[in-house]
Residue frames relative to the residue before (quaternion, step in Angstrom):
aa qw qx qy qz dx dy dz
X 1.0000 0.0000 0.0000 0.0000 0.00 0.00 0.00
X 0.4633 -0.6728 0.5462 0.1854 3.58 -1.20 0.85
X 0.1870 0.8308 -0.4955 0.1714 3.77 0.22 1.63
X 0.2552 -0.5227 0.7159 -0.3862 2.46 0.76 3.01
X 0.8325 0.3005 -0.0676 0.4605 3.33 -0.14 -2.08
X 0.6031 -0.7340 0.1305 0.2836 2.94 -1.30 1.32
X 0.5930 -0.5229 0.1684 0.5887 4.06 0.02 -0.21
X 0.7991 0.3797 -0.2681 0.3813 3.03 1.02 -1.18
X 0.6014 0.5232 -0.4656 0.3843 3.60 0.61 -0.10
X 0.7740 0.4354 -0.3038 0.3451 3.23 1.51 -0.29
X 0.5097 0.5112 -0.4414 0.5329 3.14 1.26 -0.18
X 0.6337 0.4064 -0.4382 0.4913 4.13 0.68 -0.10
X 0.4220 0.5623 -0.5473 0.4540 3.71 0.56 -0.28
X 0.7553 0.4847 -0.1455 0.4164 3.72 0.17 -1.70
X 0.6775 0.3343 -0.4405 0.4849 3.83 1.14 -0.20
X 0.6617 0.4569 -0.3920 0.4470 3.72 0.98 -0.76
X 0.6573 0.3483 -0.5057 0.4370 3.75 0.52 -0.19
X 0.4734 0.4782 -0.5530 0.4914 3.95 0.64 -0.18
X 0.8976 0.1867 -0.2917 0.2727 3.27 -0.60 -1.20
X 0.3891 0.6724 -0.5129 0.3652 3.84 1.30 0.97
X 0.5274 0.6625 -0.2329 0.4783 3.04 1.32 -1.42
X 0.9266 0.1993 -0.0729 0.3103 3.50 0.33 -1.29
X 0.3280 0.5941 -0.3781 0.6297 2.95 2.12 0.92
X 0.6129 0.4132 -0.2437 0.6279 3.81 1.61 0.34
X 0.7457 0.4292 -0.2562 0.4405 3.30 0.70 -0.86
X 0.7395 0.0831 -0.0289 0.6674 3.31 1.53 -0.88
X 0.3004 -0.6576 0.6463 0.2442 3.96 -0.33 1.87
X 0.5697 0.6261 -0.4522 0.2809 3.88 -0.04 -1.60
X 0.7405 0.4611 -0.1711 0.4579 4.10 1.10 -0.91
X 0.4864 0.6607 -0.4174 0.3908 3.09 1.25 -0.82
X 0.7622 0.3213 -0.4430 0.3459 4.17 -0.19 0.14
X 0.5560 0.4940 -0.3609 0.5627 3.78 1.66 -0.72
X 0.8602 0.2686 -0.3542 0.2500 3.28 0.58 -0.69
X 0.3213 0.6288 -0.4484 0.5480 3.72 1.73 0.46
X 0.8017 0.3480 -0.2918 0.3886 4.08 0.62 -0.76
X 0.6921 0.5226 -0.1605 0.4714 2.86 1.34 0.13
X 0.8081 0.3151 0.1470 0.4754 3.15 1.40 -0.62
X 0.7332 0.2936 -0.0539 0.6110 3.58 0.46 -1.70
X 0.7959 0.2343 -0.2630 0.4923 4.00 0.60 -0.19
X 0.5010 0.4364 -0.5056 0.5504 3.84 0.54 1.68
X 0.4022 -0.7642 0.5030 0.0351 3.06 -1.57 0.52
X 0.7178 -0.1773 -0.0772 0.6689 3.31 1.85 0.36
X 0.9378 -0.2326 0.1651 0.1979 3.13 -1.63 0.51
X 0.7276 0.5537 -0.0284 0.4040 3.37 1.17 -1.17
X 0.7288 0.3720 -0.0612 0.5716 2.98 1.34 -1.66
X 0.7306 0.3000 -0.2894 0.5407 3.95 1.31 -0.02
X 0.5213 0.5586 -0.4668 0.4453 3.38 1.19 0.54
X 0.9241 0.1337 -0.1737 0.3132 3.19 0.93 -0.82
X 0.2142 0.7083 -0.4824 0.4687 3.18 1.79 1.47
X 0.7150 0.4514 -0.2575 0.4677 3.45 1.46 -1.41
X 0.4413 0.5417 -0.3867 0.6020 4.11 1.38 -0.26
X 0.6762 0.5049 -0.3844 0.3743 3.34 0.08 -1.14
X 0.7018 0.3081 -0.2794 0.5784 3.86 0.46 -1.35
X 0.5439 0.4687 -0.6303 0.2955 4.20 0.50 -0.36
X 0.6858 0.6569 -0.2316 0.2113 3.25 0.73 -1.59
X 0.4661 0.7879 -0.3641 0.1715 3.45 1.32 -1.71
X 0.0681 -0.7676 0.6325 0.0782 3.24 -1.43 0.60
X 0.3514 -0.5307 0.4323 0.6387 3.88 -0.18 -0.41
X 0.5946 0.6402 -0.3705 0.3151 3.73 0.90 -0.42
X 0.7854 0.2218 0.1212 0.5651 3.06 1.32 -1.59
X 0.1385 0.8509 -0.4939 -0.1134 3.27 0.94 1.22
X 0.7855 -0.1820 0.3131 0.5018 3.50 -1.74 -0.56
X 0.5572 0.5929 -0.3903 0.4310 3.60 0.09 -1.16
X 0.8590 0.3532 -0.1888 0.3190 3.53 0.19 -1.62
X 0.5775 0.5343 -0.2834 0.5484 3.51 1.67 -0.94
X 0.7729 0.3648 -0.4409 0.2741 3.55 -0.11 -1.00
X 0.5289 0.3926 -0.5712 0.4898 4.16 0.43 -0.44
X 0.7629 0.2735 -0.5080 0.2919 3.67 -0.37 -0.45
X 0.3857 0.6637 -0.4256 0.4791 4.03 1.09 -0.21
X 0.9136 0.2401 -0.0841 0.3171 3.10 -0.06 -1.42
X 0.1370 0.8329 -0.2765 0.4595 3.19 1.91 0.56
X 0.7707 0.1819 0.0441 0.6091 2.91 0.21 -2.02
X 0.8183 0.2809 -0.3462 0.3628 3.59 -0.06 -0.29
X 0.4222 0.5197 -0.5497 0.4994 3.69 1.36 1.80
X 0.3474 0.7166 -0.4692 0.3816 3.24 1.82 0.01
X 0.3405 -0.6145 0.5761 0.4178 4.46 -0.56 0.29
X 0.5367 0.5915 -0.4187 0.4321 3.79 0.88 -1.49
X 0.8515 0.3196 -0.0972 0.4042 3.49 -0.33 -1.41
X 0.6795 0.2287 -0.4686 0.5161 4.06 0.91 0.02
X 0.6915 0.4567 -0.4701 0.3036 3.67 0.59 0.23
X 0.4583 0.5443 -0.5088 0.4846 3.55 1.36 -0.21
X 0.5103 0.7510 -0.3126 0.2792 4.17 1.23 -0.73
X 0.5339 0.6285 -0.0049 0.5657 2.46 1.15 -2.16
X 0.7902 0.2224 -0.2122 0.5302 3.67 -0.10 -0.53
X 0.5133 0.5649 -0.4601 0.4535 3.88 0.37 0.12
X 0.7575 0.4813 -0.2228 0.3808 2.92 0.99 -0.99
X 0.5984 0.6345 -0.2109 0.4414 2.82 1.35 -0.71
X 0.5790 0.5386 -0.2771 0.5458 3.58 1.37 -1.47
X 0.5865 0.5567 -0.3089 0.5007 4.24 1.04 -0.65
X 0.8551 0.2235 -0.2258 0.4098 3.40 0.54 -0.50
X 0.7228 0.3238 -0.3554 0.4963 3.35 1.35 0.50
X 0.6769 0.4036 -0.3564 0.5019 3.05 1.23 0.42
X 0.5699 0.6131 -0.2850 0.4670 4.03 1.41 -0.12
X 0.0271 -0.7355 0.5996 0.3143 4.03 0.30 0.58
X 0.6386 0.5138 -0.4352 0.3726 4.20 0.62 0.05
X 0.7337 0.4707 -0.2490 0.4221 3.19 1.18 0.57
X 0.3412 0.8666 -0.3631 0.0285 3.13 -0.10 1.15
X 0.6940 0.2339 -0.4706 0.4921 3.04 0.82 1.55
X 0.7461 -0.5596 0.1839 0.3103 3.34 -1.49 0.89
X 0.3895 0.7104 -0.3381 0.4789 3.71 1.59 -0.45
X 0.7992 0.3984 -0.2603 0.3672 3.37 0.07 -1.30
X 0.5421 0.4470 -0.5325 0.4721 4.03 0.48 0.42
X 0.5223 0.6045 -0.3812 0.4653 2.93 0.94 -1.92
X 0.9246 0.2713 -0.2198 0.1520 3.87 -0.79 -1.55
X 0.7786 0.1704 0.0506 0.6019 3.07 1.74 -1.19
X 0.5721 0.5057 -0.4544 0.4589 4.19 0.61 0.05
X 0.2425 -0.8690 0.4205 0.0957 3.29 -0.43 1.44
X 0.3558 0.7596 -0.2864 0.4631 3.37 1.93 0.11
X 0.7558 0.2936 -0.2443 0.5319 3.31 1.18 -1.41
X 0.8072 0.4041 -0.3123 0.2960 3.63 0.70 -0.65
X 0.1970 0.7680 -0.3163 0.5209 3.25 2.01 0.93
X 0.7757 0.4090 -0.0530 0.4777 2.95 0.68 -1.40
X 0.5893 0.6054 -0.3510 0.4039 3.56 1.39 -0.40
X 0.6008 0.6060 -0.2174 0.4739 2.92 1.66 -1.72
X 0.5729 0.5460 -0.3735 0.4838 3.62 0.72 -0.43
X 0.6766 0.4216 -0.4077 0.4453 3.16 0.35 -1.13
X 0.7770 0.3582 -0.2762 0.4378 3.51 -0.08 -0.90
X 0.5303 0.2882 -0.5235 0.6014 4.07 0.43 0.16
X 0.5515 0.5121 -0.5738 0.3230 4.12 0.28 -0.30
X 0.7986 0.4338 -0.2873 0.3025 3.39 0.77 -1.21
X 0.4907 0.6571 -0.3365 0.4628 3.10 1.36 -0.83
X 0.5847 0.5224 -0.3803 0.4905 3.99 0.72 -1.15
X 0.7105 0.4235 -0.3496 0.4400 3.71 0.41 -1.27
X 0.5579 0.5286 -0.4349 0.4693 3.96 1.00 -1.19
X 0.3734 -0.4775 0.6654 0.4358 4.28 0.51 -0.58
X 0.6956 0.4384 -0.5103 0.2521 3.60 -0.03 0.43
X 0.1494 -0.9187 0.3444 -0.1223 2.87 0.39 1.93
X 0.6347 0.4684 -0.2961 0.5386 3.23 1.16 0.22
X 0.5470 0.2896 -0.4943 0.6104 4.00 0.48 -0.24
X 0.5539 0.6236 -0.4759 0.2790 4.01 0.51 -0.60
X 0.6050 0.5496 -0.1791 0.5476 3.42 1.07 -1.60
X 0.7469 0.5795 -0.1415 0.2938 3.78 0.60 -0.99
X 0.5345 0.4414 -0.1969 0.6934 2.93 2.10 -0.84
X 0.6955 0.4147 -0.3659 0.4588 3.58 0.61 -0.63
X 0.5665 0.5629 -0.3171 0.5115 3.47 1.05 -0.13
X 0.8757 0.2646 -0.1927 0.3551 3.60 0.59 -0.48
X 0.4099 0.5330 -0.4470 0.5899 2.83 2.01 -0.04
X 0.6243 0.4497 -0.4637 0.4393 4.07 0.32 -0.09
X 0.7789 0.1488 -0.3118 0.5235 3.41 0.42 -0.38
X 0.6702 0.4181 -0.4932 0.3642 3.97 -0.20 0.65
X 0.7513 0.4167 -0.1763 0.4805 3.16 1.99 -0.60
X 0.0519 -0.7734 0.5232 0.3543 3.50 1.28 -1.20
X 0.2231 0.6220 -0.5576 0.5024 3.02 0.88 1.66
X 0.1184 0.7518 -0.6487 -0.0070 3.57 -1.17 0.64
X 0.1168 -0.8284 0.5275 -0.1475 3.87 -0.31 1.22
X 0.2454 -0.7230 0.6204 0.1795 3.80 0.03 0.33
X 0.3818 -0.6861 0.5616 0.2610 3.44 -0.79 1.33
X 0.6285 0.4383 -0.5121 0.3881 4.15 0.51 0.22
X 0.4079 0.6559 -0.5298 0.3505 3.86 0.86 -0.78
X 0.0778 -0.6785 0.7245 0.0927 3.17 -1.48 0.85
X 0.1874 -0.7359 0.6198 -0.1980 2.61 -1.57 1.57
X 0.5602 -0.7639 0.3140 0.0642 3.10 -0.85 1.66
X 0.3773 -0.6778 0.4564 0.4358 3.77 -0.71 -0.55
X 0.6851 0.3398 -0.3148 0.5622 3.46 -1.49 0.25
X 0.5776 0.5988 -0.4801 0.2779 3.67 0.49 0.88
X 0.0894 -0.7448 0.6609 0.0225 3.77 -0.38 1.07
X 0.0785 -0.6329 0.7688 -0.0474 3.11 -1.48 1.46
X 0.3749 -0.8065 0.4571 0.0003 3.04 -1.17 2.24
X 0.7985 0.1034 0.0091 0.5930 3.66 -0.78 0.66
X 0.2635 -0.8693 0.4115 0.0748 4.38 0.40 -0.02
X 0.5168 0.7263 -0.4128 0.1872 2.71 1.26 -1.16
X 0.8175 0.1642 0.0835 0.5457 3.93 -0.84 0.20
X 0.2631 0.6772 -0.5765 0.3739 3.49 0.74 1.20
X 0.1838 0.7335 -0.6544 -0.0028 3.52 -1.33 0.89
X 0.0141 0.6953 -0.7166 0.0533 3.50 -0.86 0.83
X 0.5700 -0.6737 0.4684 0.0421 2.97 -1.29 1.91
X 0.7881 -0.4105 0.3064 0.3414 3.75 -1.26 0.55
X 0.7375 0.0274 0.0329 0.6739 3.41 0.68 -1.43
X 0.2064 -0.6210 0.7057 -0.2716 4.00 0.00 1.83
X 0.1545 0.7051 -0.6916 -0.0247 2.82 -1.51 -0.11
X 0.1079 0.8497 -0.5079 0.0919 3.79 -0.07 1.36
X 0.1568 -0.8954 0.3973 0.1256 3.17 -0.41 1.17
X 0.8809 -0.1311 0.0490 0.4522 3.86 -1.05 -0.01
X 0.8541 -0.2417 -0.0920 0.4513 3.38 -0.93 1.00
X 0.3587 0.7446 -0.5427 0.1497 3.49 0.42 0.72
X 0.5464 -0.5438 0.6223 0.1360 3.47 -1.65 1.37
X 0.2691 0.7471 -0.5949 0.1246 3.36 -1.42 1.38
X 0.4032 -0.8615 0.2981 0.0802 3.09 -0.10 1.56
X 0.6386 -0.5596 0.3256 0.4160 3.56 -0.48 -0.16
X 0.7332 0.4003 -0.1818 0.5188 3.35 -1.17 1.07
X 0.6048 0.5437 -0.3100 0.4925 3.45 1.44 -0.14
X 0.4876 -0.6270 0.6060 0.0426 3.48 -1.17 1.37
X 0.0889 0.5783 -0.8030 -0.1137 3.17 -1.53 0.72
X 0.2269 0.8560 -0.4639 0.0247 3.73 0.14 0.14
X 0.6163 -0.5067 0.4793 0.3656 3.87 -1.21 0.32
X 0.4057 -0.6672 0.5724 0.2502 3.23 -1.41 -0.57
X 0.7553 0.1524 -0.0583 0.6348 3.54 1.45 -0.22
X 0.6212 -0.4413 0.4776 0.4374 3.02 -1.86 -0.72
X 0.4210 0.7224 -0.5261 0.1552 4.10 1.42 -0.82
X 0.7144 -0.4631 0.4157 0.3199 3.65 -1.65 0.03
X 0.8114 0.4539 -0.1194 0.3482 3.42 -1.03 -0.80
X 0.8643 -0.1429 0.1368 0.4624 3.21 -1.38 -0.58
X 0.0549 0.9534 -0.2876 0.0735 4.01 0.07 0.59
X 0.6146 0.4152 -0.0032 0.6708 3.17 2.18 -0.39
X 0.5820 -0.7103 0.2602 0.2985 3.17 -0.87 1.00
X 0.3355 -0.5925 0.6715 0.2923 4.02 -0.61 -0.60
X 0.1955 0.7056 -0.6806 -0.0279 3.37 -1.31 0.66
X 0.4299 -0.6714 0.5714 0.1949 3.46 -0.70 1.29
X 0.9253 -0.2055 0.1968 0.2508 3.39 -1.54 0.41
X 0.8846 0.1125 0.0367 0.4512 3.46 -1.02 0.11
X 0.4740 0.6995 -0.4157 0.3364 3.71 1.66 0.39
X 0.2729 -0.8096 0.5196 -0.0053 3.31 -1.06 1.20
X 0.0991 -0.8640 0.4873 -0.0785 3.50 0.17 1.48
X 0.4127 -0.7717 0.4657 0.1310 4.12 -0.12 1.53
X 0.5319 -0.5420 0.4576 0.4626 3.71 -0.97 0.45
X 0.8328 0.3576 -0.2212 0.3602 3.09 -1.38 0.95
X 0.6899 0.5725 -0.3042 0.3223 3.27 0.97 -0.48
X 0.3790 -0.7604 0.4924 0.1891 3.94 -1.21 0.66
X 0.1577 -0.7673 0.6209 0.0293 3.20 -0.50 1.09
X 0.0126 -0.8907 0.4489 -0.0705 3.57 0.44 0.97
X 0.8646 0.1498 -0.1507 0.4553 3.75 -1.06 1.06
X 0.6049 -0.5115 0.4217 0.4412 3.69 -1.60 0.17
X 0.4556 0.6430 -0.5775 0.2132 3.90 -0.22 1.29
X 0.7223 -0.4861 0.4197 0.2565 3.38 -1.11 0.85
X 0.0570 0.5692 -0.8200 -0.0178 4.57 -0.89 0.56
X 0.3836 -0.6288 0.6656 0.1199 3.51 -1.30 1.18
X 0.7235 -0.5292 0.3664 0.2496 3.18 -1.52 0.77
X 0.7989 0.1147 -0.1478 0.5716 3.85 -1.03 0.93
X 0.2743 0.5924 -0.6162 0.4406 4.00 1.34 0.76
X 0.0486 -0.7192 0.6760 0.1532 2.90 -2.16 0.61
X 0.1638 -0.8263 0.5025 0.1947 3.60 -0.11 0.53
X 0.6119 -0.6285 0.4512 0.1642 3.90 -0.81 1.14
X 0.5991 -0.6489 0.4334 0.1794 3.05 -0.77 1.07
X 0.8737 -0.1895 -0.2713 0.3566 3.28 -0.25 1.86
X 0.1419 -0.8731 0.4204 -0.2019 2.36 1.95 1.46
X 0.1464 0.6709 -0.6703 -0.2815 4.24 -1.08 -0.45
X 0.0961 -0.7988 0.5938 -0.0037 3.65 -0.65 0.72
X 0.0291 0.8376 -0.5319 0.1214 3.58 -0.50 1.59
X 0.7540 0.1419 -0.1725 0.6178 3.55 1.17 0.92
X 0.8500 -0.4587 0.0728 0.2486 2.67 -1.49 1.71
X 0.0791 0.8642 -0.4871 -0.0979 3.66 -1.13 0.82
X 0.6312 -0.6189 0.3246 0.3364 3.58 -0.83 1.55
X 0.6261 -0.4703 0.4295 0.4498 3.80 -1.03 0.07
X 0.8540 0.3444 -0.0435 0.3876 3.53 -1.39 0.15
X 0.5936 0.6111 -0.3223 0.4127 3.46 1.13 -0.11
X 0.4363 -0.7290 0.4961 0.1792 3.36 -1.57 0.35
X 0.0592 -0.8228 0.5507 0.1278 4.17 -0.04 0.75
X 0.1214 0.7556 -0.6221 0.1654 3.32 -0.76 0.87
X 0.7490 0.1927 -0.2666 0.5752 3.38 -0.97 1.67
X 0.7031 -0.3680 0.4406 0.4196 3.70 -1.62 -0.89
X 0.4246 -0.7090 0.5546 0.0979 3.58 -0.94 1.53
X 0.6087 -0.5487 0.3824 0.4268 3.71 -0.93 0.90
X 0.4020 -0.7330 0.5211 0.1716 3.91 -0.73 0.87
X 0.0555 -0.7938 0.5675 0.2118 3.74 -0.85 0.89
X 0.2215 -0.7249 0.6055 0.2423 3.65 -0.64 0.82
């Protein structure tokens, strides 16, 4: 991509001409993909109209979710860390090959949006639509994120199913996390309680990442790996990490 122009207007350019194309290719789409798509003007304001109706409750309808949605994702910080999720999905997903599909239908990425925006809200003290989004992204997603976890850009979370990242997580740049994968504590104690994964860390379906220890950058940890103590950069985890009692 040519990032003269910014990312996110360009990586939305590339969903509204897809989903023009395929509002021709397929008429039968042409009204989901006009509500969704063909009747906004950038990135922000049809991401979180389309969250808004994922999210809906009779409690919590659209109306009430999308200003706070679309709040945060007028933030530049928070639609360009977007903008690049997507991006980390299509070059890093071989079932993906155009920019629309996270955006319309990969509940991993639009999980992750919802985070972002209960993330900001948590920092705004507005801890309760925060909690609320994390609440309904668990039950529309079976996604479960803590609106404090910090969470990097360029991060594609694959398939979702049974995702849990812990209060104080920590996930850094473009890391890949598959379904079924744990960030989780080890107790009830205070403070710092969840794990930290530096960059480029690749976490397998199923696997536990368990307590306040450190996965070094460009680690990959095996697929139902459980891993409860610190790991060097560059390394491979496979099976059951040494156990501290």
């Amino acid at each position: 991509m040519n990032h003269s122009v910014s990312l996110p207007k360009e990586i939305w350019d590339r969903i509204y001409s897809e989903a023009s194309l395929s509002e021709k290719s397929e008429p039968i789409l042409a009204g989901y993909l006009h509500d969704t798509i063909l009747k906004y003007n950038d990135l922000n304001s049809a991401l979180s109209a389309h969250l808004a109706n994922k999210l809906a409750s009779s409690s919590a309808p659209a109306s009430m979710l999308n200003p706070a949605l679309n709040a945060s994702f007028s933030d530049p910080k928070i639609l360009n860390k977007i903008a690049h999720d997507i991006q980390a999905t299509v070059d890093r997903d071989s079932a993906c090959n155009l920019f629309s599909t996270p955006f319309l239908h990969f509940k991993g990425f639009l999980s992750l949006q919802a985070y972002r925006a209960s993330h900001s809200l948590w920092v705004e003290g507005k801890k309760s639509m925060a909690l609320l989004l994390q609440h309904r992204v668990s039950v529309a997603f079976a996604v479960d994120i803590h609106p404090a976890a910090v969470i990097g850009s360029g991060v594609m979370i694959d398939h979702a199913t049974g995702l849990v990242i812990g209060e104080t997580a920590e996930v850094g740049d473009r890391c890949l996390l598959y379904q079924g994968v744990t960030l989780g504590g080890t107790g009830k104690h205070h403070g710092k309680r969840h794990p930290t994964l530096a960059s480029n860390v690749v976490i397998g379906a199923g696997a536990k990442v368990l307590g306040s220890i450190d996965v070094g950058a460009n680690t990959r940890v095996g697929a139902g790996s459980v891993v409860v103590r610190d790991v060097e950069a560059n390394c491979t985890v496979v099976g059951l990490s040494l156990i501290h009692i």
